[in-house]
C-alpha positions in Angstrom: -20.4 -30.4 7.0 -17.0 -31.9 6.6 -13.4 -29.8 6.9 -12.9 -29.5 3.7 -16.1 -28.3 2.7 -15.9 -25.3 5.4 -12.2 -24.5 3.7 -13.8 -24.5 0.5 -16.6 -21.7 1.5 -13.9 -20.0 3.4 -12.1 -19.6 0.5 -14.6 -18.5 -1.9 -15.9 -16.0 0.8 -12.3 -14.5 0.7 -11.9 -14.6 -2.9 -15.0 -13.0 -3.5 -15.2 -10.2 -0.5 -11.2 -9.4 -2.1 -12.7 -8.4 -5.3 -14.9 -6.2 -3.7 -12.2 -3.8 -2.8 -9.4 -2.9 -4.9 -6.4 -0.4 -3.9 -6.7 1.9 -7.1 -10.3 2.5 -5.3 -8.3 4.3 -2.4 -5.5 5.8 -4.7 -4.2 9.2 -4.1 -2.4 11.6 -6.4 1.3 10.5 -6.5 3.6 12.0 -3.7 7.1 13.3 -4.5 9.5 12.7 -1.3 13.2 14.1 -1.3 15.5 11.9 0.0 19.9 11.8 0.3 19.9 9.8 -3.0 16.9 11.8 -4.7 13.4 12.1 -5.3 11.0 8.8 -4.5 7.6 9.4 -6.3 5.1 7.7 -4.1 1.4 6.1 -4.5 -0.2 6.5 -1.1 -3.4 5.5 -0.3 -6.2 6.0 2.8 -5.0 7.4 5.8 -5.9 4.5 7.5 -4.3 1.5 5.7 -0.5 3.1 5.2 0.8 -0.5 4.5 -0.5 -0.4 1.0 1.4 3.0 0.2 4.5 2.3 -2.0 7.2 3.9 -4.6 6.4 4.5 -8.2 9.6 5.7 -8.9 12.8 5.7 -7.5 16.6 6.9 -8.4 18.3 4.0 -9.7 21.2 3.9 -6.3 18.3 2.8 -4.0 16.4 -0.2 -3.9 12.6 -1.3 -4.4 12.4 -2.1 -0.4 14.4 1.3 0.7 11.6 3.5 -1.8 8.7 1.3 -0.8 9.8 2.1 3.1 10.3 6.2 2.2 6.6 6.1 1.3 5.0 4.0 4.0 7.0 6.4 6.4 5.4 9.1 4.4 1.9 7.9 4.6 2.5 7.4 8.6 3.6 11.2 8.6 0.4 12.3 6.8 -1.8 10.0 8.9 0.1 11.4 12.3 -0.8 15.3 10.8 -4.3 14.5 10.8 -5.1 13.4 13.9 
């Protein structure tokens, strides 16, 4: 079978298996996390996969990247409680 034919099935394998599995399928009930500049309102998901976990809401003095880091740290502390 020629290169690009193998990239092509590749890629529809991926496309496909992605749909499979969605993050809202692993959704918890949003997390409130005080912080210096205020409360970051988190999404968190499995305890395994804390790379998906991010900030829903955030005060206005701290950025998208700073709130989405509170809440990864957050789902790491969770994940470290249960084992």
């Amino acid at each position: 079978m020629p290169r690009y034919k193998y990239a092509a099935a590749a890629a529809i394998a991926a496309a496909v298996l992605s749909g499979c599995t969605t993050p809202e399928q692993f959704e918890s009930a949003p997390v409130e996390v005080a912080t210096r500049s205020g409360a970051v309102t988190c999404q968190l998901y499995t305890t395994q996969l804390t790379s998906w976990d991010r900030s829903i809401s955030r005060p206005d003095s701290m950025s998208v990247q700073a709130a989405d880091a509170v809440c990864r740290k957050e789902g790491r502390d969770r994940q470290q409680m249960q084992d």
